[in-house]
C-alpha positions, -999 to +999 in steps of 0.1 A: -287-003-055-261-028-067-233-020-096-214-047-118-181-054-114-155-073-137-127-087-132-101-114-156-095-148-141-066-162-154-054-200-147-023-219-169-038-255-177-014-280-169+007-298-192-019-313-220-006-349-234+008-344-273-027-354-286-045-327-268-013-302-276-018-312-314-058-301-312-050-271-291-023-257-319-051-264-345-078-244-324-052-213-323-041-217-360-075-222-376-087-192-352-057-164-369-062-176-402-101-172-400-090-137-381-066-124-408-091-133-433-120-114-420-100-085-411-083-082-442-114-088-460-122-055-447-154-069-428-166-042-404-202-057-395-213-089-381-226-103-412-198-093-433-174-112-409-197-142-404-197-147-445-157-148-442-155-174-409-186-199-420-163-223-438-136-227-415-137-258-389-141-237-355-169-236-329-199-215-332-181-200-298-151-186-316-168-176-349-198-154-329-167-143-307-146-132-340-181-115-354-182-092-322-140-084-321-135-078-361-155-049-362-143-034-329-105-037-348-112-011-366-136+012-351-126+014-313-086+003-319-079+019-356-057-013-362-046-010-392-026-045-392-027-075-372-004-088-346+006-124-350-004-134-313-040-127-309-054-149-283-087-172-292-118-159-280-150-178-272-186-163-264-200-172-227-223-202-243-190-221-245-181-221-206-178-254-193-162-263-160-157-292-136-147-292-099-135-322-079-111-319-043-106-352-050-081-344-082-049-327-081-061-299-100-096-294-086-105-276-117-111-284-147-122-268-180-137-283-211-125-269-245-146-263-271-137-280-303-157-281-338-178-307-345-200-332-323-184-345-292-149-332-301-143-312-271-120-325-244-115-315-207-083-302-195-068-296-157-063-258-146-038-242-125-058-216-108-043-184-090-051-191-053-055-156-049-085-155-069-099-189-052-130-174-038-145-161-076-134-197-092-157-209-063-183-184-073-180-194-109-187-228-101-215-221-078-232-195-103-229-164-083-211-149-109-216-145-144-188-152-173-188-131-203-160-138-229-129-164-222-098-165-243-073-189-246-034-178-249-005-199-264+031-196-251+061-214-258+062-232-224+024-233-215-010-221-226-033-197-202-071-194-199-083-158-196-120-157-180-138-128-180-162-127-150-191-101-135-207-099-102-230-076-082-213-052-056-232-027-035-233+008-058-213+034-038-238+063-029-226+098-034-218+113+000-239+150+008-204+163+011-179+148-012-144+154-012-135+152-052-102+135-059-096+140-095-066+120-116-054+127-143-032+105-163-007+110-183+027+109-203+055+123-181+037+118-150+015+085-155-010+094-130-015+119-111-043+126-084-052+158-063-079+161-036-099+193-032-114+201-001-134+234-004-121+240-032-085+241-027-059+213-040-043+194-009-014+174-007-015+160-047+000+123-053+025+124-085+026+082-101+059+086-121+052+074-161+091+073-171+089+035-165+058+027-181+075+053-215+109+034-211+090-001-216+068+007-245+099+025-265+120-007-257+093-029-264+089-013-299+123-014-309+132-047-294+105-067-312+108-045-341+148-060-343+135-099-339+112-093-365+142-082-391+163-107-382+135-136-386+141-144-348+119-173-337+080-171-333+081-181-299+114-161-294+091-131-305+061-143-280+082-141-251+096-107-251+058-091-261+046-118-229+077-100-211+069-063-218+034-068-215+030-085-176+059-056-168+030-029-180+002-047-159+019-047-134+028-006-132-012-004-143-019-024-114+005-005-086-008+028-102-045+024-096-037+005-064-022+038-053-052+058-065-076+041-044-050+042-014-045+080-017-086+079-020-091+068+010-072+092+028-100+119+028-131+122+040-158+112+015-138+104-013-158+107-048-127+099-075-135+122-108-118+106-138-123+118-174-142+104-202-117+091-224-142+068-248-136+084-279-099+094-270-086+080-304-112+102-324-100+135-312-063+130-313-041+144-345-007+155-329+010+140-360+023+102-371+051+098-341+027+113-314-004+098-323+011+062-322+026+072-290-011+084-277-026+054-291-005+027-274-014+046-241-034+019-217-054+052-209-088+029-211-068+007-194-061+024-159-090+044-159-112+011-162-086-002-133-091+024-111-128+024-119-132-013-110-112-012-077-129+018-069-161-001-071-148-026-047-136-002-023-170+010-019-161+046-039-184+066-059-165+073-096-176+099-117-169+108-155-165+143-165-159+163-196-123+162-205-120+194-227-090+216-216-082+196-186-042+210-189-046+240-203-078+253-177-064+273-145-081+250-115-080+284-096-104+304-120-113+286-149-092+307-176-075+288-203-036+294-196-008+282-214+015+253-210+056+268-210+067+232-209+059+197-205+053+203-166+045+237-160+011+256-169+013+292-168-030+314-157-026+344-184-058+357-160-042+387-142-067+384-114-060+350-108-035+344-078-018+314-100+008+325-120+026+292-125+015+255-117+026+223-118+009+213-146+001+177-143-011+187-106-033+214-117-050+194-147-057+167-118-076+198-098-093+212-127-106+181-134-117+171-097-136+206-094-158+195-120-175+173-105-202+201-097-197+226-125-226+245-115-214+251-080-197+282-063-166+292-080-130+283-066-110+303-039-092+327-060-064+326-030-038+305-022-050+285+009-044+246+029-017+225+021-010+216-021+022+200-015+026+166-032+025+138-008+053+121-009+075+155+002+091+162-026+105+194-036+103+192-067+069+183-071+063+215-046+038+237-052+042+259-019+080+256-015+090+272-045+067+305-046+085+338-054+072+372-053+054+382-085+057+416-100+020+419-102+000+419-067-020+391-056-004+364-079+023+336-071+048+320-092+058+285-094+093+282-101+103+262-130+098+220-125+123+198-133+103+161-146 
């Protein structure tokens, strides 16, 4: 059995001559004015979209690629307005490329331009560290799906979408579920059970990732209302957003690594398609909620996962932080990082929350099996040794026999 994987090539093209600058600009401006058009039109089909973009003077590429992404604006990102910086997207039946070792740049792309024999070929920069799929690319052994072209001030960057067969992880007889849960305070946090009992949880810290979307609200918020140049504007969103990938990118890094420290690792992640439907926490939260790259990581993890040779499995993400992993009964959370069990029977009394909706979601991956140990047994402590992420350091005695307190955590 073989699964698909994708990944993004991305390659800067090197400096184009003012001609081919000139006809670049025009592909990006004729490409946001068709956009704005069709989204403000209030298009939300195909054909309502492609009577908006017929008349203006871009490829069938990036008209068939605007009737797929108009649509999707609304229904699967609520925008309600436009950014000025949308990259240009083209369908596959665009891709052109060119190889040569004899040229400085070995690559090269052709970019599609309206009308008959208008397109023109252009040098890339490739990453070297993504050499081996460029090769693949050329060669046909992988697929492209969409490519999209971005404009900086200093340079312009190619975005390729690629997909390629991978051997599909089998499901091990005895799996170890390691369930993450991501998150707000904590930005993702993972916890192995083996036999049912949480061991050794790894905590991903999210006051970075919160810290950088705040700032990058209010800063381009500012340049906005004091007229600050376009480009000006561009650099700072460039600026905030590679300092996101690149926490998405350590975070689900991590993920796999902590994986792969257990026996028959099956990650259990929750499905988080129709995220945006469900939430109504009011204005403030919401937009918080919505500008979450929860899609984002999870489609990260899932994808390395995949090349790590790691079964992932989806799983119902109803009262993940409010369900006791111990015995199923829906507690209450005190604060932002402690969940309280309300079951008197139940030997949790108080939990690290974010730990224990990692757990609750990693024990269902077989909601039909036996029930969990209603005893505190193994080792729960986070991984990384700190006491304040402790879930065995800081038990007290409870007044009520069999249970165990969690003494308050400080995020």
């Amino acid at each position: 059995m073989t699964a698909t994987a994708t990944k993004t090539l991305e390659a800067t093209l090197a400096p184009p001559t003012a001609h081919k600058e000139q006809r670049l600009q025009r592909t990006v401006a004729t490409y946001r004015r068709a956009l704005a058009d069709a989204f403000e039109s209030g298009a939300d089909t195909q054909t309502a979209v492609n009577d908006v973009v017929t008349g203006y003077n871009l490829t069938s590429y990036a008209k068939d690629a605007l009737k797929n992404y108009v649509p999707q604006l609304r229904d699967t990102y609520d925008a309600e307005e436009l950014s000025e910086d949308h990259l240009v997207r083209f369908t596959n039946r665009g891709w052109r490329l060119d190889h040569s070792e004899e040229r400085r740049h070995e690559f090269c792309w052709r970019v599609p331009q309206a009308g008959r024999g208008n397109a023109f070929w252009i040098p890339l920069r490739i990453n070297p560290a993504q050499r081996e799929l460029w090769d693949d690319l050329l060669d046909g052994d992988v697929s492209v799906g969409e490519f999209r072209l971005q404009e900086h001030h200093t340079n312009w960057v190619l975005h390729v979408t690629v997909e390629y067969e991978v051997a599909d992880p089998e499901e091990p007889d005895d799996p170890t579920p390691v369930g993450f849960d991501i998150g707000e305070s904590k930005l993702l946090t993972g916890c192995a059970c083996q036999n049912g009992i949480p061991t050794q949880p790894m905590l991903f810290d999210g006051g970075r990732a919160r810290h950088l979307r705040k700032e990058m609200f209010t800063t381009l918020r500012r340049l906005q209302e004091r007229d600050a140049a376009e480009w000006r504007v561009d650099e700072r969103f460039d600026h905030y957003q590679n300092a996101l990938t690149d926490i998405v990118e350590k975070a689900s890094r991590e993920a796999i690594e902590y994986a792969n420290e257990f026996e028959n690792p099956v990650i259990v992640l929750e499905d988080l398609s129709d995220i945006r439907e469900h939430l109504d926490y009011g204005k403030w939260m919401n937009r918080r909620l919505h500008n979450w790259a929860f899609a984002r990581l999870t489609g990260r993890i899932e994808d390395k996962a995949l090349e790590a040779g790691i079964p992932v499995q989806f799983v119902n993400p109803a009262y993940t932080s409010q369900t006791c992993h111990a015995c199923g009964h829906i507690g209450s959370r005190s604060s932002q990082a402690a969940f309280r069990c309300t079951n008197g029977e139940c030997w949790v009394s108080e939990y690290q929350a974010d730990i224990n909706a990692a757990a609750t979601i990693a024990g269902r991956l077989n909601p039909w099996g036996e029930s969990l140990s209603l005893k505190p047994t193994g080792d729960d402590s986070p991984r990384d040794g700190s006491a304040c992420d402790s879930t065995t350091g800081h038990r007290t005695p409870s007044p009520k026999p069999g249970q165990t307190t969690l003494a308050a955590f400080q995020s």
